[in-house]
BASEKOL-593600 format. One line per 5 residues: their letters; for each residue x, y, z of C-alpha. Coordinates in nm, 3 decimals, decimal comma. Layout:
BEGIN
a	X:Y:Z; ...
END
This chain:
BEGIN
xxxxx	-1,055:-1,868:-1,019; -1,109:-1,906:-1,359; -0,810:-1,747:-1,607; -0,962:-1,819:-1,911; -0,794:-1,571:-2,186
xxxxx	-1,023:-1,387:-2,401; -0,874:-1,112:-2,696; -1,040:-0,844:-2,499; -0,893:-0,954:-2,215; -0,533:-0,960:-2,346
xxxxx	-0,558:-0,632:-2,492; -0,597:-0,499:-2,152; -0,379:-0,706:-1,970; -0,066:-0,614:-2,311; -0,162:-0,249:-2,315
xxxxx	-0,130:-0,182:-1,912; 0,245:-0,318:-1,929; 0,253:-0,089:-2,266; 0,141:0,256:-2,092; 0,390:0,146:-1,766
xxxxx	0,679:0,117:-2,031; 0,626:0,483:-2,112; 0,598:0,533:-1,724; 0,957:0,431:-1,746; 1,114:0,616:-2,015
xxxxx	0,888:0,954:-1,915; 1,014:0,894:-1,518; 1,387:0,915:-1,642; 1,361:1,214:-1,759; 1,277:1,377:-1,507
xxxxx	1,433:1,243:-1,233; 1,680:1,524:-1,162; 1,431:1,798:-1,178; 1,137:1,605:-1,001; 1,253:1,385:-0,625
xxxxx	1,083:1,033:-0,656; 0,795:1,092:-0,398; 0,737:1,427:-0,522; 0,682:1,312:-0,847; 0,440:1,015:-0,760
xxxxx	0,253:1,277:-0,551; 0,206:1,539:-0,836; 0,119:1,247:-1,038; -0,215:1,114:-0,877; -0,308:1,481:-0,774
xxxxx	-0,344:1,514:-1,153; -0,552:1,220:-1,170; -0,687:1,272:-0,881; -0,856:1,570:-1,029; -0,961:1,361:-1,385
xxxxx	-1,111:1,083:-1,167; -1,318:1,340:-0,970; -1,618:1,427:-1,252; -1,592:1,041:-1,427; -1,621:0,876:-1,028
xxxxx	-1,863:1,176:-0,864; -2,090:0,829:-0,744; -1,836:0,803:-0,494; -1,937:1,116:-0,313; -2,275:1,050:-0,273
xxxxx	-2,433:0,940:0,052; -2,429:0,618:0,074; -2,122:0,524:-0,124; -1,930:0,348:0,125; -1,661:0,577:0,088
xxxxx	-1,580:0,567:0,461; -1,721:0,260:0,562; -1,483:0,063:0,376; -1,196:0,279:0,437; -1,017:-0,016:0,572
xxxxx	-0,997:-0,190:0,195; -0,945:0,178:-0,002; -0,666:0,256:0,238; -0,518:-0,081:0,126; -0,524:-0,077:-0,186
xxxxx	-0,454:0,284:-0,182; -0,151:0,216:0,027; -0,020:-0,072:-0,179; -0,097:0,020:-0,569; -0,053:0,406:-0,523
xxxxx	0,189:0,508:-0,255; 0,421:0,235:-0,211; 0,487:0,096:-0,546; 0,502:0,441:-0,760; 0,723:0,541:-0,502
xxxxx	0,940:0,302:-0,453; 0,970:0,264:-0,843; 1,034:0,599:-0,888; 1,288:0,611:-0,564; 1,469:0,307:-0,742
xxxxx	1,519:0,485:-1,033; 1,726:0,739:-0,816; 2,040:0,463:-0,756; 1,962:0,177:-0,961; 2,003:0,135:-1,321
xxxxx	1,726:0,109:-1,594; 1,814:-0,292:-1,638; 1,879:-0,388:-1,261; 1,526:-0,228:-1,184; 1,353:-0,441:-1,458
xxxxx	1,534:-0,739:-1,432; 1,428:-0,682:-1,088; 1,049:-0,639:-1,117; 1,072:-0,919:-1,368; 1,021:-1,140:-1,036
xxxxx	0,635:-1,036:-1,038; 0,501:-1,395:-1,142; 0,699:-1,556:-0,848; 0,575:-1,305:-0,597; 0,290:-1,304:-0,718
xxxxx	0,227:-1,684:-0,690; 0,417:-1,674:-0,305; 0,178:-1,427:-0,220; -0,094:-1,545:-0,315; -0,016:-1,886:-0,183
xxxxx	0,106:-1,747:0,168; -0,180:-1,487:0,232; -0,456:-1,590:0,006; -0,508:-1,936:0,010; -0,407:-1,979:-0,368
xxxxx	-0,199:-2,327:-0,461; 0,101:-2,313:-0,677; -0,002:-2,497:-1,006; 0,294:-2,649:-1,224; 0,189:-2,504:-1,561
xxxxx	0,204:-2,156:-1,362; 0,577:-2,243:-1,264; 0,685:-2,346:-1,604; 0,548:-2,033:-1,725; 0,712:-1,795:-1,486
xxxxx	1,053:-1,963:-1,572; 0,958:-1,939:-1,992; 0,822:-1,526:-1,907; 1,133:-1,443:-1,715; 1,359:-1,618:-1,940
xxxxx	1,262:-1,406:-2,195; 1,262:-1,048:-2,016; 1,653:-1,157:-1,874; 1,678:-1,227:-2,257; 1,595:-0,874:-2,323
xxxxx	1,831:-0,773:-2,022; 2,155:-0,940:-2,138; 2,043:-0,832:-2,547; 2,167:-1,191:-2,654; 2,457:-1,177:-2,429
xxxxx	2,435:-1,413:-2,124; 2,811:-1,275:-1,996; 2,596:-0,913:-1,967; 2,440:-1,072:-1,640; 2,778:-1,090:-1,476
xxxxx	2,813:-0,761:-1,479; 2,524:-0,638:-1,314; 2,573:-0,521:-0,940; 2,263:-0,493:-0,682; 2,228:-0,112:-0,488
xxxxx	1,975:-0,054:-0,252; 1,783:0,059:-0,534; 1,722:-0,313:-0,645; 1,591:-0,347:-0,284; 1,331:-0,097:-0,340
xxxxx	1,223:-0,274:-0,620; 1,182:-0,595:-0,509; 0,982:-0,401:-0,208; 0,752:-0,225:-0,493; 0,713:-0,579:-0,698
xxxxx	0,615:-0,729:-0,359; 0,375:-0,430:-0,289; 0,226:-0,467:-0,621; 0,137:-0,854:-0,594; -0,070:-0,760:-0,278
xxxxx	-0,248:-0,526:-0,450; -0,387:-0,742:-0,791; -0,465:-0,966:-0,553; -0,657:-0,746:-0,279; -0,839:-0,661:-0,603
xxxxx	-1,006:-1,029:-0,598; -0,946:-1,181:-0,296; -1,181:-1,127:0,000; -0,963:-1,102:0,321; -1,052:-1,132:0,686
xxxxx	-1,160:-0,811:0,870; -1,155:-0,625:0,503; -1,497:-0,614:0,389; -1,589:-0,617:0,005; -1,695:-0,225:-0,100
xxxxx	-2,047:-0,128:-0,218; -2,151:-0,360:-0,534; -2,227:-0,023:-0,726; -1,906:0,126:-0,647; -1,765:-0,221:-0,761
xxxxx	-1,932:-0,200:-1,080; -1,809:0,180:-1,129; -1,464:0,144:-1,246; -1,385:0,507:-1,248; -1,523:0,570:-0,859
xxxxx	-1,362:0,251:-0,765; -1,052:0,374:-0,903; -1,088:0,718:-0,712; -1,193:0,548:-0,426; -0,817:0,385:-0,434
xxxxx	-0,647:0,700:-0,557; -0,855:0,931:-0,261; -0,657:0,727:0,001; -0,320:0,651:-0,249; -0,302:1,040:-0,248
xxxxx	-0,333:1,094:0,137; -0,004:0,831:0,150; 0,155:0,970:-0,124; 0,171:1,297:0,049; 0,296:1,140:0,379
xxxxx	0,606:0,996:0,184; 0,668:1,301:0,023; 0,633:1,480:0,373; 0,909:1,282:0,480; 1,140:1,323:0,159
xxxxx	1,072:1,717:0,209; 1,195:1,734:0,542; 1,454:1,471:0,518; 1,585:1,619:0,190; 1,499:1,886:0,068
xxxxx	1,492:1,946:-0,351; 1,412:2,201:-0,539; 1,158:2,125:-0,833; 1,278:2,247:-1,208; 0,929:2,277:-1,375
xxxxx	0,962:2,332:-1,750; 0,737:2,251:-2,044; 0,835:1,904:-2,060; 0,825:1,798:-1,652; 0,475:1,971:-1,710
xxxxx	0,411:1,731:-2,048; 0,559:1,423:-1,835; 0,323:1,485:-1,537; 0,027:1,534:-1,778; 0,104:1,158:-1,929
xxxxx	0,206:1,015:-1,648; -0,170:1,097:-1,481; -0,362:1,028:-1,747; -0,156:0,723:-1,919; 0,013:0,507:-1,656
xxxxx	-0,225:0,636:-1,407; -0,622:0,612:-1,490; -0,629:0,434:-1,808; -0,333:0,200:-1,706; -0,508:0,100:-1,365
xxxxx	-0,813:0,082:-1,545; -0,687:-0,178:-1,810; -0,468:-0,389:-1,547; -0,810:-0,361:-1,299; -1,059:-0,541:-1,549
xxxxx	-0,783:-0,766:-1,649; -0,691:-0,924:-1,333; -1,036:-0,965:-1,270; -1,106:-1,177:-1,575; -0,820:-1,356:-1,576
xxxxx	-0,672:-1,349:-1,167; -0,443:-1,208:-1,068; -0,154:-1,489:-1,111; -0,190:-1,499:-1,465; -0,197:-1,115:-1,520
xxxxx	0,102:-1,085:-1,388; 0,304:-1,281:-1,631; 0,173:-0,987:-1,856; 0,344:-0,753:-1,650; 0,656:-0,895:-1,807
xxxxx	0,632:-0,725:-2,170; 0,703:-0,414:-2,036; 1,086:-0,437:-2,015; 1,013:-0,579:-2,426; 0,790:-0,232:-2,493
xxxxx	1,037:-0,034:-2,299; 1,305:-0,155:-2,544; 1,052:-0,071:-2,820; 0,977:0,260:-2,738; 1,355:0,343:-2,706
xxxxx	1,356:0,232:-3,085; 1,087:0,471:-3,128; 1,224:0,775:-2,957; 1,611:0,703:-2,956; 1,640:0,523:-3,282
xxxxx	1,821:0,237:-3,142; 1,813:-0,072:-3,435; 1,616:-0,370:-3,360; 1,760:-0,709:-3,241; 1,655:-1,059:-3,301
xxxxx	1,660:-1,141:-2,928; 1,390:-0,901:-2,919; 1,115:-1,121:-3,113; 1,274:-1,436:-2,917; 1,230:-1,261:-2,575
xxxxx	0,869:-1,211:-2,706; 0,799:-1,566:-2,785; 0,941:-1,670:-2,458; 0,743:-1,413:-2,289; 0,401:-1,495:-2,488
xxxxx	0,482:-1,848:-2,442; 0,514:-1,832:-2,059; 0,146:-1,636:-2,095; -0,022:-1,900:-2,315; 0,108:-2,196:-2,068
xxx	0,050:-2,038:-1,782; -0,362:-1,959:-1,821; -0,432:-2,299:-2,001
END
């Protein structure tokens, strides 16, 4: 598969990580007025309904809507249910830097699944990149301090995560990959990148609700709903959600789904930018190294 990087292409594979940052810093707070599933449930309802009018080609005859259930319930399954919910359900134990030092595994799972389930060799310039990428995200981690690292302690929470990173890396690369027994959809549908998405979301939804069955009946929470849950939910759909998944969607099919992930990366470096923004926290010079290493690991990684 060709990985070629284009600017285009960048911009969508930087400004998915970008919206996902915000994912992060919106999720947080509110986590005690909102229970993980619940929240990841409420948020694809919501885009659920914005994909219905731009994706209606779906629901026409014809479609392929059930035919390829098989694929839609996969992807559904792995890029909607299981890793918002298990990033969300971190969030409940684990702390803000174990999750992300966590997910910043994605190149390495990404290359072992691909390798173990998709017939994809591991390349050395795609190693050496991976180690550059993460270096610089555990750079962000530890801000300048390696003895930081030392103190971190893993929680089941950090389990979840590396469940929802693994999730994830089956999911870019269900995106491009044919598999056995899972037919490709309907070319037009293909083509449609809003009824493609809603095609994903239709069946991410029908999961979603089944985990937040469970977390209803297993323990129950109330839900606080105020003006800013409601302003969180609102982003979270139409941000994170649709025009994230759009962006990262395009992306890993340009570039593959190996090389988009190293782009996944810069979202622990716009997470600590947008708590700049909106805490007023002073910048750091670790912060533009962590962004070399990260860009670095990009650039050597797609040549």
């Amino acid at each position: 598969m060709k990985s070629k990087l284009s600017l285009s292409t960048v911009a969508l594979l930087t400004a998915a990580p970008l919206l996902w940052a915000g994912n992060a810093i919106a999720g947080r707070l509110v986590r005690a007025a909102v229970p993980p599933m619940t929240l990841n449930l409420l948020r694809w309802s919501l885009a659920l309904v914005i994909l219905l009018p731009l994706g209606r080609a779906l629901l026409q005859p014809g479609s392929g809507l059930l035919r390829d259930w098989r694929r839609y319930a996969l992807l559904g399954l792995f890029g909607v249910g299981l890793y918002n919910s298990l990033q969300y359900l971190a969030l409940q134990s684990s702390t803000p830097i174990n999750v992300t030092l966590v997910a910043a595994g994605m190149p390495v799972w990404m290359m072992i699944v691909g390798a173990l389930f998709f017939g994809t060799p591991l390349r050395q310039r795609q190693v050496v990149g991976a180690v550059l990428s993460i270096a610089g995200v555990v750079l962000v981690l530890a801000r300048g301090d390696w003895q930081q690292l030392t103190q971190l302690r893993l929680v089941i929470g950090d389990l979840y995560m590396v469940l929802a990173t693994i999730s994830w890396s089956f999911y870019s690369w269900l995106l491009v990959a044919r598999r056995t027994g899972v037919p490709r959809e309907n070319p037009a549908i293909r083509a449609d990148w809003a009824a493609f998405l809603l095609a994903q979301v239709l069946y991410g939804v029908a999961w979603s609700g089944v985990f937040a069955a469970v977390e209803w009946t297993s323990a129950p929470r109330q839900i606080v709903m105020n003006w800013q849950v409601a302003a969180v939910l609102l982003f979270v759909a139409i941000g994170p959600a649709v025009t994230a998944y759009r962006c990262w969607g395009t992306g890993v099919a340009r570039a593959g789904p190996t090389v988009a992930a190293f782009f996944s990366n810069l979202t622990p470096l716009f997470a600590a930018l947008l708590s700049l923004a909106f805490l007023g926290e002073a910048p750091h010079l670790y912060h533009g190294a962590a962004f070399l290493l990260i860009a670095g690991g990009i650039a050597w990684s797609s040549r």
